[in-house]
C-alpha positions in Angstrom: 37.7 -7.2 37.7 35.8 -7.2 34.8 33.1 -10.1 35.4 32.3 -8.4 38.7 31.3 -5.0 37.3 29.2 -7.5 34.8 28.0 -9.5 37.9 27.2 -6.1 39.7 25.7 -4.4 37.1 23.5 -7.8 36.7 22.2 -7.3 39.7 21.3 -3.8 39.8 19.1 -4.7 36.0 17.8 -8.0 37.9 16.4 -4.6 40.2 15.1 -2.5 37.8 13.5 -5.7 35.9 11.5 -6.3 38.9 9.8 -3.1 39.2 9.7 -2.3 35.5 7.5 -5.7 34.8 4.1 -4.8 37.0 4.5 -1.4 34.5 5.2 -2.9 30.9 1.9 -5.5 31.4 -0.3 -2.2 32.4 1.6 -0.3 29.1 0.6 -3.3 26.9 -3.0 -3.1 28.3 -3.2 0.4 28.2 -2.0 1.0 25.0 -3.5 -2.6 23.5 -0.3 -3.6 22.4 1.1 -7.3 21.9 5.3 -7.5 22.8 6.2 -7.6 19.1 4.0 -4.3 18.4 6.2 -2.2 21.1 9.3 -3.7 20.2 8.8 -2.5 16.5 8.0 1.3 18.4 10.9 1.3 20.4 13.3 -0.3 17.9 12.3 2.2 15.3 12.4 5.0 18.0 15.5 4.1 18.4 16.8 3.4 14.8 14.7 5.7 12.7 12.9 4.3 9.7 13.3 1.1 8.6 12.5 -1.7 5.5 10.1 -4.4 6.8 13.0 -6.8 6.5 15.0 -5.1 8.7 12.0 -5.4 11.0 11.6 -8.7 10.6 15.2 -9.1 11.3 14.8 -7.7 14.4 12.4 -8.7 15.9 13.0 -12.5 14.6 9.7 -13.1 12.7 8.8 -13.4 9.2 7.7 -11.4 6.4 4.4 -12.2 6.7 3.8 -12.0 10.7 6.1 -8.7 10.3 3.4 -7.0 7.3 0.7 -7.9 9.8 2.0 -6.5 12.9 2.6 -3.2 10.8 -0.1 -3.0 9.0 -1.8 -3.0 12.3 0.1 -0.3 13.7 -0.3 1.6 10.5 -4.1 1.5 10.6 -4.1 2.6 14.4 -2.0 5.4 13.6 1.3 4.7 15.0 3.4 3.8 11.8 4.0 5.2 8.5 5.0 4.0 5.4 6.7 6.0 2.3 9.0 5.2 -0.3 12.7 4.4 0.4 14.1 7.6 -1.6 17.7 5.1 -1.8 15.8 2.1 -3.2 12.1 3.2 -4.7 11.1 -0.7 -5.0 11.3 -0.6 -1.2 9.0 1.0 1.5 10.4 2.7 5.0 8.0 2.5 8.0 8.4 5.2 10.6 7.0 6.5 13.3 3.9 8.9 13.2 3.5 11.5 15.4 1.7 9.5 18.1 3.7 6.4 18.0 6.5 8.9 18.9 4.1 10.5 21.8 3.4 6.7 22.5 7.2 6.1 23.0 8.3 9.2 24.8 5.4 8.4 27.3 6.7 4.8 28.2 9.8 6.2 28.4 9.1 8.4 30.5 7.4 5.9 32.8 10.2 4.1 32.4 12.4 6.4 34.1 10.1 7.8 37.0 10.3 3.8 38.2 13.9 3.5 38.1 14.3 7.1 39.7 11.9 5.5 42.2 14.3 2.7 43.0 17.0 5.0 43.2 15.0 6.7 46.2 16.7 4.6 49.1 20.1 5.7 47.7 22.4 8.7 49.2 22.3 11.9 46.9 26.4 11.7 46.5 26.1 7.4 45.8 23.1 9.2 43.1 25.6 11.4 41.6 28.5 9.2 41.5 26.3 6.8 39.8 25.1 9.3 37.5 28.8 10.1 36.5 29.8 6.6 35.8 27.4 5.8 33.7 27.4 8.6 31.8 30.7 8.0 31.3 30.1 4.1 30.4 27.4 5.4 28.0 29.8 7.7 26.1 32.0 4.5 25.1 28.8 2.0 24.6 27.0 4.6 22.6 27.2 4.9 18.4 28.8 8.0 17.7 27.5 10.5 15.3 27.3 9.2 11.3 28.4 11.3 8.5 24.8 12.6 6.6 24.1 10.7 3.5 25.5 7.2 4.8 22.9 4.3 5.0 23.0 4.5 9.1 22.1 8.3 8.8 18.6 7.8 9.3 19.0 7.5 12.6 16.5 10.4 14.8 19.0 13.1 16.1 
């Protein structure tokens, strides 16, 4: 039962992927913004500040390509950097104000497409839908962390 919900879901992403493509090449023009550059938005959207190294890690690229590509983003405004207040040898890089706008916005976008897709399906298929995943999303999601743990910097 299992691998068809996988197989199923599969193909409804394989859907959404389709229509989202067209949309992230006009973001990356829009915005003049390589891959790497909106991952490191998203991912720190996502995961609140972060070391460069932890950066790096996710993205898989060095040190060096991973300074670069921040420094960039820092110098258009998108990224900050202050002091780790855990670990004052380190830095944190954030999100400014308008890499968050920057986000939000693509977001945004985001979901208008997929609500677009969802067009062709019945209003009670929508809300069943709707209910299931918010119910799937309960169990995949992190749950809330105790304040002054490592994971806490997390945006709320």
């Amino acid at each position: 039962m299992e691998a068809k919900a996988a197989h199923a879901l599969h193909r409804l992403m394989q859907h959404v992927v389709r229509g989202s493509i067209a949309e992230l090449h006009r973001v990356l023009q829009a915005s003049r913004l390589s891959l790497p550059q909106l991952g490191t938005l998203h991912f720190l959207h996502a995961e609140g500040a972060q070391s460069v190294s932890a950066i790096a890690h996710h993205l898989h690229l060095s040190l060096a390509a991973t300074s670069h590509l921040i420094e960039r983003l820092v110098g258009r405004g998108l990224l900050t950097r202050r002091e780790d207040p855990a670990d004052r040898r380190q830095k944190l890089v954030g999100l400014a104000d308008e890499g968050v706008a920057l986000v939000r916005g693509v977001q945004a976008e985001a979901v208008a497409s997929i609500d677009g897709l969802l067009d062709a399906v019945p209003s009670d298929l929508r809300q069943r839908l709707d209910a299931d995943l918010r119910e799937v999303l309960a169990v995949l999601e992190p749950r809330p962390v105790p304040a002054g743990t490592e994971a806490d910097r997390r945006p709320t």
